[in-house]
C-alpha positions as CSV (number, residue, x, y, z in Angstrom):
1,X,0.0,0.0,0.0
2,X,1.5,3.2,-1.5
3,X,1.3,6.7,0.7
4,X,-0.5,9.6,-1.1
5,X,1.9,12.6,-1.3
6,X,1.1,15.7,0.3
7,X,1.3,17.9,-2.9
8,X,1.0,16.5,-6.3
9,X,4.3,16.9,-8.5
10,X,5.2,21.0,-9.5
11,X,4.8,19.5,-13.1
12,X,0.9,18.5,-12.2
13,X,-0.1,21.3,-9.6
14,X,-2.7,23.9,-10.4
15,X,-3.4,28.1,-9.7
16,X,-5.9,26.4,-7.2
17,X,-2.5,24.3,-5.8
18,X,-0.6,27.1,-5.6
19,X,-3.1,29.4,-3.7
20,X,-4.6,26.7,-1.3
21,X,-0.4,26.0,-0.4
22,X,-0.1,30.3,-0.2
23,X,-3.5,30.8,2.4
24,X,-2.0,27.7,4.8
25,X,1.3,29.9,5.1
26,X,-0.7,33.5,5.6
27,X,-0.7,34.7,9.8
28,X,-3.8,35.8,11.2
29,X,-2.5,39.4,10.4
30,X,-2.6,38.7,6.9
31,X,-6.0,36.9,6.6
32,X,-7.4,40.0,8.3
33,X,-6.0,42.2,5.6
34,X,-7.1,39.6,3.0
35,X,-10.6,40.1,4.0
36,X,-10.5,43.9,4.5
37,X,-9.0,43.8,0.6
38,X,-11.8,41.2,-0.6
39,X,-14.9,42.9,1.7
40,X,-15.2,39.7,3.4
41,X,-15.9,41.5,6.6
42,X,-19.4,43.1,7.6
43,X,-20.4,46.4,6.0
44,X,-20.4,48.4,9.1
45,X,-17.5,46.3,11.3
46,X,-15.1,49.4,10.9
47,X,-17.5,51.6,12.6
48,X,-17.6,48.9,15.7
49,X,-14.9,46.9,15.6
50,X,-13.1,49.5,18.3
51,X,-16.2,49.6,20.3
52,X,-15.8,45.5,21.1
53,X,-12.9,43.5,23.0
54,X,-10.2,41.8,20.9
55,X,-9.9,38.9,23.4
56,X,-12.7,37.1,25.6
57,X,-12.8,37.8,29.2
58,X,-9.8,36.3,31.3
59,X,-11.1,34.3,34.2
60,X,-12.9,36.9,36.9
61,X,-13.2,39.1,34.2
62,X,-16.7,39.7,32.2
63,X,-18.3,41.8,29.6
64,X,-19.9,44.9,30.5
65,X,-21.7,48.1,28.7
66,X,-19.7,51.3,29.0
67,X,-21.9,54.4,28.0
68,X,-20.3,57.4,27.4
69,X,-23.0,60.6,28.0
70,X,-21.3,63.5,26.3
71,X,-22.2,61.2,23.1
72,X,-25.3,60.2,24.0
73,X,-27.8,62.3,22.4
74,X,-31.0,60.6,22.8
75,X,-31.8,59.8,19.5
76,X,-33.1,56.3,20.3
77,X,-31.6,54.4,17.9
78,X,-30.1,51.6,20.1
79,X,-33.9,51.1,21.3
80,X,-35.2,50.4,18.0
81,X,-32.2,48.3,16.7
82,X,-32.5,46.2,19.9
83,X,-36.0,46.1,19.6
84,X,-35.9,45.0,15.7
85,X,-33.1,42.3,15.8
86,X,-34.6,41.0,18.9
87,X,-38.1,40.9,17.6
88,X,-39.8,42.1,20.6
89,X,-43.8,42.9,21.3
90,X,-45.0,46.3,20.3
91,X,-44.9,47.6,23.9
92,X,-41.4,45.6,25.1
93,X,-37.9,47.6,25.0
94,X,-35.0,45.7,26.8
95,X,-32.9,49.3,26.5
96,X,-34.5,52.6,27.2
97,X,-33.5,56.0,26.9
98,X,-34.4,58.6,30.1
99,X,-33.3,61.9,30.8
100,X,-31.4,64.2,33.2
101,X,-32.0,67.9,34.4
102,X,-31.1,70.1,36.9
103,X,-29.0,73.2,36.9
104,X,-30.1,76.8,37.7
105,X,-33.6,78.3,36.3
106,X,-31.5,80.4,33.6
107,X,-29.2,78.2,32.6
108,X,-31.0,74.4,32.5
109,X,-29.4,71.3,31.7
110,X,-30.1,68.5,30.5
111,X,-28.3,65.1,30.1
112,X,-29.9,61.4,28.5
113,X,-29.1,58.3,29.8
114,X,-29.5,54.9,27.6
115,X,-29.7,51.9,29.6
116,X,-30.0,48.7,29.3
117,X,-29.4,45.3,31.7
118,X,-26.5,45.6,34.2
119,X,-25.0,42.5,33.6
120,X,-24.9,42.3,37.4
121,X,-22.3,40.4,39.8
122,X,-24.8,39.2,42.0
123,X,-27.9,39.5,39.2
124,X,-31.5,39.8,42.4
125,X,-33.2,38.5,39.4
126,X,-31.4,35.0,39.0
127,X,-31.3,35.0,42.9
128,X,-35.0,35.3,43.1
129,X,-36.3,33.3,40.2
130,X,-37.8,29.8,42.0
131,X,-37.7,27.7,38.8
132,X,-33.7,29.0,38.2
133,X,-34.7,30.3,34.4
134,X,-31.9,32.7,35.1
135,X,-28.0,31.7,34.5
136,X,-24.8,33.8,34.4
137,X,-22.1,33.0,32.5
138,X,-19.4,31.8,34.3
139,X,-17.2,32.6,31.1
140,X,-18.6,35.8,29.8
141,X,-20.7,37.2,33.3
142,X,-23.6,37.7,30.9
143,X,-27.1,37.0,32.6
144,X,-28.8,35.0,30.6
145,X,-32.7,34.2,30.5
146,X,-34.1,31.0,30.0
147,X,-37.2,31.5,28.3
148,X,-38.1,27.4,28.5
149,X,-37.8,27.3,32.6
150,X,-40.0,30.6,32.8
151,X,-43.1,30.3,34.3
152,X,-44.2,33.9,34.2
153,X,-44.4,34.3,38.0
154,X,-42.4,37.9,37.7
155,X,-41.0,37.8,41.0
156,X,-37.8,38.9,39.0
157,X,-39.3,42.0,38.1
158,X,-39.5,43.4,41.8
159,X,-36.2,41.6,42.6
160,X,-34.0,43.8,39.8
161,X,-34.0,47.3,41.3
162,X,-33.5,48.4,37.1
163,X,-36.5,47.3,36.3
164,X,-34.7,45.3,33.5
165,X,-36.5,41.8,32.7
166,X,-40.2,42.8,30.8
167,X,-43.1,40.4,31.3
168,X,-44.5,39.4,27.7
169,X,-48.3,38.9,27.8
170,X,-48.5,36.9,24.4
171,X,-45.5,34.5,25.8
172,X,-46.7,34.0,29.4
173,X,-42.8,34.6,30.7
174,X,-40.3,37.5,30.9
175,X,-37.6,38.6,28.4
176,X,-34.3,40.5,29.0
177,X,-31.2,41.9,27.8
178,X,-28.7,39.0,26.8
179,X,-26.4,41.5,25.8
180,X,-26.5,39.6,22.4
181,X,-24.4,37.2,23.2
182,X,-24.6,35.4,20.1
183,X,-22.9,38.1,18.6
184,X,-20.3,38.9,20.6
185,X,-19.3,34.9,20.0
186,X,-19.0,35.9,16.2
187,X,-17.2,38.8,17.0
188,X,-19.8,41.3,15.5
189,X,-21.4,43.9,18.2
190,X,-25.0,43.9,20.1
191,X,-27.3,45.5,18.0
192,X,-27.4,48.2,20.0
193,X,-23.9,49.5,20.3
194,X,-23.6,49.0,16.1
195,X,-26.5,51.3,15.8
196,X,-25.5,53.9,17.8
197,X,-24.3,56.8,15.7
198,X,-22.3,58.8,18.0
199,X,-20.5,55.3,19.3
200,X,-21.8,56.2,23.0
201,X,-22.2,53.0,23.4
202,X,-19.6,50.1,23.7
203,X,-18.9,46.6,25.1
204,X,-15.5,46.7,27.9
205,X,-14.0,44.6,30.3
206,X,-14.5,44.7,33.9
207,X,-13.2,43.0,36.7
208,X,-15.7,41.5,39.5
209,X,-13.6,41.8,42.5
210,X,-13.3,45.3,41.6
211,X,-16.8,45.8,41.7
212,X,-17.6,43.5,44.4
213,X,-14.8,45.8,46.2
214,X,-16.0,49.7,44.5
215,X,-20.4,48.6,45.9
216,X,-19.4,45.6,48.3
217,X,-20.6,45.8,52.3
218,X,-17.4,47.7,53.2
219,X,-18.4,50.9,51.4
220,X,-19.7,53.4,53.4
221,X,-23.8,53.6,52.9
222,X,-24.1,57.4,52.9
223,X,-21.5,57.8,50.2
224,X,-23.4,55.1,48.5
225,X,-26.6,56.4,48.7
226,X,-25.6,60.5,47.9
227,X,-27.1,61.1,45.2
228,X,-26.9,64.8,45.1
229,X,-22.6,64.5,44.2
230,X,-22.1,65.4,40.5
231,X,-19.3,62.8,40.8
232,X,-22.0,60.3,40.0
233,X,-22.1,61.6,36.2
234,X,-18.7,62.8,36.0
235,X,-16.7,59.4,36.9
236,X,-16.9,55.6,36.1
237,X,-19.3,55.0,39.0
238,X,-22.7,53.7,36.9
239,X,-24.8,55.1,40.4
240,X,-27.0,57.8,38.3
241,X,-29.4,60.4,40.4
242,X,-32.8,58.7,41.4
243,X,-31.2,55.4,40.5
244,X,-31.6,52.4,43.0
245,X,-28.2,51.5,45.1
246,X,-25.5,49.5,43.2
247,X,-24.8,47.8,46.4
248,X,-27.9,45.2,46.0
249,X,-27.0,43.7,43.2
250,X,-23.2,45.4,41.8
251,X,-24.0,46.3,38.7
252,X,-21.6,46.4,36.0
253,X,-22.7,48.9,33.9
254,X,-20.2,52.4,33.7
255,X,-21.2,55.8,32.7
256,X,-18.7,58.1,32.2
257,X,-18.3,62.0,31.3
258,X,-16.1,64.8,31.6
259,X,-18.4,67.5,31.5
260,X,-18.8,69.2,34.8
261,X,-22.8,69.0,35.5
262,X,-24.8,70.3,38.6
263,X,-25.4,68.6,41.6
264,X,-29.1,68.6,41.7
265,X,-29.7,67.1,38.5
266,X,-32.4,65.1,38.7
267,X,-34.8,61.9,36.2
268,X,-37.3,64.2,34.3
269,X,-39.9,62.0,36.0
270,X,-38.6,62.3,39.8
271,X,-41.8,63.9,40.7
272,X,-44.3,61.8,38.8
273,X,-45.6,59.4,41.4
274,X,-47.1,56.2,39.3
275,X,-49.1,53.3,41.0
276,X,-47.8,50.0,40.2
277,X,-50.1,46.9,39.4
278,X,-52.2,45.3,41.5
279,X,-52.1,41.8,41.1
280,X,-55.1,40.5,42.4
281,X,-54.5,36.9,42.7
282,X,-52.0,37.7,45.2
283,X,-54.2,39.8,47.0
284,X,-56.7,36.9,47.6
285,X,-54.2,34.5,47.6
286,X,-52.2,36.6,50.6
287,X,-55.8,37.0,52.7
288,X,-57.0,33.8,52.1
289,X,-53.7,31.6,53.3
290,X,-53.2,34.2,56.5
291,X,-56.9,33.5,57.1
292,X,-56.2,30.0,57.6
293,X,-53.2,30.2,59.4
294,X,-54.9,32.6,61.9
295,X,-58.4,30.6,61.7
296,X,-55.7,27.3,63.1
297,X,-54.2,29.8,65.2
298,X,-57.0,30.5,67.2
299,X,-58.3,27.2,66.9
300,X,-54.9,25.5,68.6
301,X,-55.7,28.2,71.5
302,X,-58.9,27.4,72.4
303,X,-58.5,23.7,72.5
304,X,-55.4,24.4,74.9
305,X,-56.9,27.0,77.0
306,X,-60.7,25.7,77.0
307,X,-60.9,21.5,76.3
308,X,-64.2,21.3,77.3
309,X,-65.2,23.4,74.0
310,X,-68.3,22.2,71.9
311,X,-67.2,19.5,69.1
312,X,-69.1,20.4,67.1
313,X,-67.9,23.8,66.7
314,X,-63.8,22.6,66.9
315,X,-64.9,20.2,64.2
316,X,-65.7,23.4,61.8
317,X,-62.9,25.4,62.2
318,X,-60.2,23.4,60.7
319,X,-62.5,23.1,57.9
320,X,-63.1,26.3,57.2
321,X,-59.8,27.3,57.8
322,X,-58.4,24.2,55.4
323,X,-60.5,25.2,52.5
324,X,-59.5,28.9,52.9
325,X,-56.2,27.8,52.6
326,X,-56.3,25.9,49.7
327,X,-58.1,28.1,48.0
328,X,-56.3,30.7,48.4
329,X,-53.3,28.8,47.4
330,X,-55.4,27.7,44.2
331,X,-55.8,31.4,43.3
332,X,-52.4,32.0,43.2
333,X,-51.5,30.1,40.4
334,X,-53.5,32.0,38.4
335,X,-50.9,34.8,38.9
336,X,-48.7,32.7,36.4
337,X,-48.1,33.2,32.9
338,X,-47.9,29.4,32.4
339,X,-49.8,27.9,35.5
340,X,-49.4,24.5,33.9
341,X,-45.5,24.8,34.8
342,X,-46.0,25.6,38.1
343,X,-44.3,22.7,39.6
344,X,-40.8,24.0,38.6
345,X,-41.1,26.9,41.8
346,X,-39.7,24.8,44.4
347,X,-36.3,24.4,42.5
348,X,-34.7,27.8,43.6
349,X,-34.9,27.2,47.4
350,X,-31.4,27.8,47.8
351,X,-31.6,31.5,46.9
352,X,-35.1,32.4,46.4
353,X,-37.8,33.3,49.2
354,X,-40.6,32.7,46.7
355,X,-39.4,28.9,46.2
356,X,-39.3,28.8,50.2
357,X,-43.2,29.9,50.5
358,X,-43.8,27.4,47.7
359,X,-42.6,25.1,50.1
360,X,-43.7,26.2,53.2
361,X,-47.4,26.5,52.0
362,X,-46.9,22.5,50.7
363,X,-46.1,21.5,54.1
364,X,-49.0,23.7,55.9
365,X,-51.6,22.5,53.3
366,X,-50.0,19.0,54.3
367,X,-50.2,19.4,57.6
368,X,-53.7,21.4,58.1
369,X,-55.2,18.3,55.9
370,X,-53.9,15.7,57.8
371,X,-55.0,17.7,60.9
372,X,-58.4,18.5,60.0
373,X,-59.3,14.3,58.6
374,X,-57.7,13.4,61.9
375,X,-59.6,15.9,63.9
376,X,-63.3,14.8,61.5
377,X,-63.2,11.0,60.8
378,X,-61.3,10.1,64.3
379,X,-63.3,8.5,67.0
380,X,-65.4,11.3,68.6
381,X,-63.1,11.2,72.2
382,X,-60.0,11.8,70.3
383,X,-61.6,14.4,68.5
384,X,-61.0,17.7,70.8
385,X,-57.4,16.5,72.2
386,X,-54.7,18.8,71.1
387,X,-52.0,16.4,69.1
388,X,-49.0,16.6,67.3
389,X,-50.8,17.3,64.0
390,X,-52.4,20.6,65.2
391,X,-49.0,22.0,66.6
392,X,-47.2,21.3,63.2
393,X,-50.4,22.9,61.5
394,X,-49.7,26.3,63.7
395,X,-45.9,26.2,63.4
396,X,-46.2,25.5,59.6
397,X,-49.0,28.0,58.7
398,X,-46.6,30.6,61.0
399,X,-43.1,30.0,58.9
400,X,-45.4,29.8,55.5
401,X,-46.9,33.2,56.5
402,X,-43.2,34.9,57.1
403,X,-42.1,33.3,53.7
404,X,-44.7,35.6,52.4
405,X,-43.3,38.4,54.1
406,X,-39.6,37.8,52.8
407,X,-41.0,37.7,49.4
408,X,-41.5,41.0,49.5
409,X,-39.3,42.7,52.1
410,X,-36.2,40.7,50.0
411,X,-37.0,42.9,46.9
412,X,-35.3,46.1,49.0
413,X,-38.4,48.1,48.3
414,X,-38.4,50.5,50.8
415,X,-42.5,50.0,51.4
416,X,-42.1,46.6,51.4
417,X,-39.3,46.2,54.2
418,X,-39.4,43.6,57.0
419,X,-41.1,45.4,59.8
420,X,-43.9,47.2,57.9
421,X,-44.6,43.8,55.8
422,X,-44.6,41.6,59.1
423,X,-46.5,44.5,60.9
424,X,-49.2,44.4,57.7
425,X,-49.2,40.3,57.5
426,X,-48.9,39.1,61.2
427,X,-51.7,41.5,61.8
428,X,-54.2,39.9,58.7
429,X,-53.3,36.8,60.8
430,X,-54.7,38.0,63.9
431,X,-57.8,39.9,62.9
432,X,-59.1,37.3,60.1
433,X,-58.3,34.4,62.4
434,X,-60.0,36.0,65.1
435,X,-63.2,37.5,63.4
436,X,-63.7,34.3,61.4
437,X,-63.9,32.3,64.6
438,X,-66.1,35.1,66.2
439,X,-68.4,34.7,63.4
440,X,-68.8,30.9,63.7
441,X,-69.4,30.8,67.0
442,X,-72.8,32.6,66.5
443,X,-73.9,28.9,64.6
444,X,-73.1,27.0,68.0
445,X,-73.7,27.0,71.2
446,X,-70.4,28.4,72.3
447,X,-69.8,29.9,76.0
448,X,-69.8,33.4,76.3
449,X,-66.6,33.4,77.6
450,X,-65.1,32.1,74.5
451,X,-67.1,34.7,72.3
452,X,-65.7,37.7,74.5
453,X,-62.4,36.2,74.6
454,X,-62.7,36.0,70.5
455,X,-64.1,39.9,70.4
456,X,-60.8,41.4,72.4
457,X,-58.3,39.3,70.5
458,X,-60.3,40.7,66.9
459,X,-59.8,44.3,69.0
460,X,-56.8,43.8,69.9
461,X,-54.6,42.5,66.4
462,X,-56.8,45.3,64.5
463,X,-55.7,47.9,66.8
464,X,-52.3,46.8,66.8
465,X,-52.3,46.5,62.2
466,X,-54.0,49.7,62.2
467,X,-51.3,51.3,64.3
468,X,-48.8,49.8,62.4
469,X,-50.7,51.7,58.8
470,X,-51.2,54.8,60.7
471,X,-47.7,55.2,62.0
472,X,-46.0,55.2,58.9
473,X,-48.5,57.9,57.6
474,X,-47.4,59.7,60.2
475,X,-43.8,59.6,60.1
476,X,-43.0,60.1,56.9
477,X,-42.7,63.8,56.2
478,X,-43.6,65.3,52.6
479,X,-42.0,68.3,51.1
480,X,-42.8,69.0,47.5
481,X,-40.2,72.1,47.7
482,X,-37.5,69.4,48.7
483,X,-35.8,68.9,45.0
484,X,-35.2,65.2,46.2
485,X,-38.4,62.7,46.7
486,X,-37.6,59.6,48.4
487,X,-39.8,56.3,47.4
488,X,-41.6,56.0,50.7
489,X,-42.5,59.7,50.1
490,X,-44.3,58.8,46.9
491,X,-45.9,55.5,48.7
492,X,-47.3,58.3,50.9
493,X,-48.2,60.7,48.5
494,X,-50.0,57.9,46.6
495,X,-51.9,57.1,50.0
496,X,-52.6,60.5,50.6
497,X,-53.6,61.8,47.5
498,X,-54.1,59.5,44.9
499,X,-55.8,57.0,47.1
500,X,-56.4,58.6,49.8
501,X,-60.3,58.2,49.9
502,X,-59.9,54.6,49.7
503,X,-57.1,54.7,51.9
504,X,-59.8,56.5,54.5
505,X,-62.7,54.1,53.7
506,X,-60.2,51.2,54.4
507,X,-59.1,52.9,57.9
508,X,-62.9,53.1,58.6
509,X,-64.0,50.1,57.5
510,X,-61.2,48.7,59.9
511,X,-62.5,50.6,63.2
512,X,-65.9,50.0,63.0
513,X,-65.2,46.0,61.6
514,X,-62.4,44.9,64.1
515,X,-63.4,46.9,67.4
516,X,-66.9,48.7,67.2
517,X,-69.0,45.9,66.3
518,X,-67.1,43.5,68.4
519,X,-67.6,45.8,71.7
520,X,-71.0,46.2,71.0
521,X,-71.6,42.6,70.9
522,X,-69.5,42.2,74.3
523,X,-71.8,44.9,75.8
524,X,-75.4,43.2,74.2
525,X,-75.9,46.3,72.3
526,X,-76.2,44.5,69.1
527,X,-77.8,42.0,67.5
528,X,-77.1,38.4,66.9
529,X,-75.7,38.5,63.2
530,X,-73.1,41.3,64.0
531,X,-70.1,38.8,64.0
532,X,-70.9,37.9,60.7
533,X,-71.3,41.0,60.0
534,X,-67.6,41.8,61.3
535,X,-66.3,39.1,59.4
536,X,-67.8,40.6,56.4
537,X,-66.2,44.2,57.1
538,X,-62.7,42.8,58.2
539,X,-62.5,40.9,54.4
540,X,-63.6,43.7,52.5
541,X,-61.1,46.0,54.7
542,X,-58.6,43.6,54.4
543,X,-58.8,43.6,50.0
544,X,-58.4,47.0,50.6
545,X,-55.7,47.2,52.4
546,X,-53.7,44.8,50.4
547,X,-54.9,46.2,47.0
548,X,-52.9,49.7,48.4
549,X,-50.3,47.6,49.4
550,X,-49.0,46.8,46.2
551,X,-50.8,49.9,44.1
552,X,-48.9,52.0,46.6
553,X,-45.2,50.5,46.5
554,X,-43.0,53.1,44.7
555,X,-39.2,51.4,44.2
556,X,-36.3,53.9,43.2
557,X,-35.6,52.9,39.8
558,X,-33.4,54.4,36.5
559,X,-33.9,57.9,34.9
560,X,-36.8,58.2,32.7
561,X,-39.4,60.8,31.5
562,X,-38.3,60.7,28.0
């Protein structure tokens, strides 16, 4: 068997030969120039072939946008290039354009800002997504959506403080910035950054122990959080006016200028105050699960505190409070773009609180319906002891009611945090428990002990939520000549203003439900159906009050108004 030579004889070889031997020999240098000479390259490469690294990120290193704003001039076309290659909805836009202004009343300036997703070090949106549909890329630190594992919950909407991923309607799921990765594989630019025609707009290199170090804990908070230092446009620090605090997530964005600009420039829309969505499900879904956690609650109490209560009327209450449970638990999957995917939310438990009160509420339904068949098909003198299963109902319902409350104080919304939540849940727990056991113990023959007792805890957990609702009216001061307006200054203007008749009606509906009704029934002044009548008034104040609880939550956010 005779080896086939490498090249054929000079006497046989071809142009083709010659040139196929020539391009082997050629360095990368001179294959570049070969395709600049032959137009082998895309049309526009030369205009951003500067505006792109030549090498991939090192390890610890990762791609980031670097905007410069003297070039910016707001003409938009990065939106509608992004927005066309992407092919998004009509009414989607992963990069938006705001605007700067501030300076003194003869001279005003003005400045726009384009942004887009931060890229982040520690992304709140892949942190808080329970079915993981987020990923960043350990090679490129590009945050990455996964539009298969989305099942349109949009927790990661309140968890980014940019306000970067945008819910699709048509899709059921959300949609972000992937900083066209596909692109920056093939070397070519994200649409966005080729578009631009000043070039204010290009891909760098950053290092995440820098940032981790520049917005980590160890930087002081007040520096962090000044927003009225024209440093913040004028250096590399991507912390803009009105914009929410790079330390929750480190962003990796950087805005740079060398234009001296005022220090109370301001987003053209800092004083409009907006209300956000309502989400209804929620709403019902949050009352109804506290109802029966509270309804167990009370329940648990008087079988330790009274045993010698009626069976009949222990026999209802986990009942009522295991369907209101479950249905409430029911109505929130109809919060989901794709309900039928629901089963994926347990899966980010490591990271997410919305995973953890997926789980939690599993083990309380559990628990509550193993209680309440134990406590309806036992054998009738078993019925009324207190047992294992009713103590794991009340301990479960408990943790599965401050998972709720994490879910939203972990977003960092300033209306949302841990106190006020807790204050606002906690409370729900007491007064719906309470006035739902009031109101069933007009169908039995119940001591009136028990009924009293009932009527001064409903008094006493709506006094204590209402305090909780008036106090931070109260203490949060509003001064519209101030030329800074904090979010829980808008969450109070909308509660004031905007809302403020409902806001009233809710406080009212809350006074007369959870503590005039129920003393008048302690005093006989009343008539029979008055704690069903409570009830009634303590639901319709508690929709209320958690329909201006999300209507009213105003988060910091990015510059806009243009």
């Amino acid at each position: 068997m005779t080896s086939i030579p490498p090249h054929p004889p000079k006497s046989e070889r071809t142009l083709i030969d010659a040139l196929l031997e020539e391009q082997r020999r050629l360095t990368a240098v001179e294959q570049f120039s070969r395709k600049h000479e032959h137009g082998e390259l895309p049309a526009h490469a030369k205009y951003y072939r500067d505006l792109i690294p030549l090498a991939a990120p090192k390890p610890g290193e990762q791609y980031a946008f670097e905007v410069d704003l003297d070039a910016c001039s707001g003409c938009k076309a990065c939106v509608t290039a992004c927005h066309s290659l992407n092919g998004l909805d009509d009414n989607e836009t992963w990069r938006d354009v705001g605007l700067l202004v501030g300076g003194p009343d003869r001279s005003p300036v003005q400045q726009t800002i384009t942004t887009a997703c931060h890229h982040c070090v520690d992304p709140g949106c892949a942190n808080g997504c329970p079915t993981m549909a987020y990923d960043k890329d350990p090679a490129t630190g590009i945050v990455r959506h996964l539009d298969d594992q989305c099942i349109g919950c949009q927790y990661c909407l309140w968890k980014c403080p940019y306000e970067v991923p945008k819910y699709s309607e048509t899709r059921g799921i959300v949609r972000k910035c992937d900083l066209c990765q596909s692109r920056l594989a093939a070397g070519e630019a994200p649409a966005c950054v080729q578009a631009c025609p000043s070039e204010a707009i290009r891909i760098t290199l950053v290092e995440q122990q820098a940032v981790r170090i520049e917005f980590g804990p160890d930087r002081n908070e007040k520096t962090a959080r000044n927003h009225d230092s024209p440093r913040h446009v004028q250096g590399t620090n991507p912390f803009l006016p009105d914009s929410p605090s790079p330390k929750i997530t480190l962003p990796t964005t950087r805005y740079k200028s060398v234009r001296a600009r005022p220090g109370n420039m301001r987003a053209a829309d800092h004083f409009e105050v907006r209300p956000q969505p309502a989400h209804w499900p929620l709403i019902f879904m949050l009352l109804l699960t506290q109802l029966s956690a509270g309804l167990f609650v009370v329940d648990f109490g008087l079988r330790c505190i009274w045993p010698e209560v009626k069976t009949d009327f222990t026999t209802v209450l986990p009942l009522v409070a295991l369907a209101a449970g479950l249905i409430g638990i029911a109505a929130s999957v109809s919060h989901l773009g794709r309900p039928l995917q629901a089963w994926r939310s347990f899966l980010g438990w490591r990271t997410s609180w919305l995973s953890r009160e997926v789980i939690a509420f599993g083990v309380f339904a559990l628990a509550a319906s193993s209680w309440t068949f134990w406590n309806t098909f036992a054998p009738s003198p078993m019925r009324g002891s207190t047992s294992v299963l009713a103590a794991a109902t009340v301990v479960s319902g408990l943790a599965a009611v401050f998972c709720s409350v994490m879910v939203y104080a972990d977003t960092r919304r300033e209306f949302w945090h841990l106190g006020h939540t807790a204050g606002r849940f906690f409370g729900t727990v007491a007064i719906l428990g309470a006035a739902t056991a009031f109101a069933v113990c007009g169908v039995f023959e119940v001591s009136r002990t028990i009924q009293q007792a009932l009527a001064f805890a409903l008094m006493a957990g709506t006094a204590f939520k209402l305090g909780i609702e008036t106090s931070f009216l109260r203490n949060v001061e509003i001064d519209l000549n101030n030329p800074q307006l904090l979010p829980l200054q808008r969450s109070a203007l909308l509660l004031r203003d905007k809302f403020g008749w409902l806001a009233r009606g809710r406080l009212m509906l809350g006074l007369i439900a959870g503590i005039v009704l129920p003393l008048f029934h302690v005093m006989d002044l009343g008539a029979a159906g008055l704690p069903w009548l409570a009830l009634a008034m303590c639901l319709l104040a508690g929709v209320v009050e958690r329909y201006l609880f999300f209507v009213s939550v105003a988060p910091a956010k990015m510059p806009g108004g243009l």
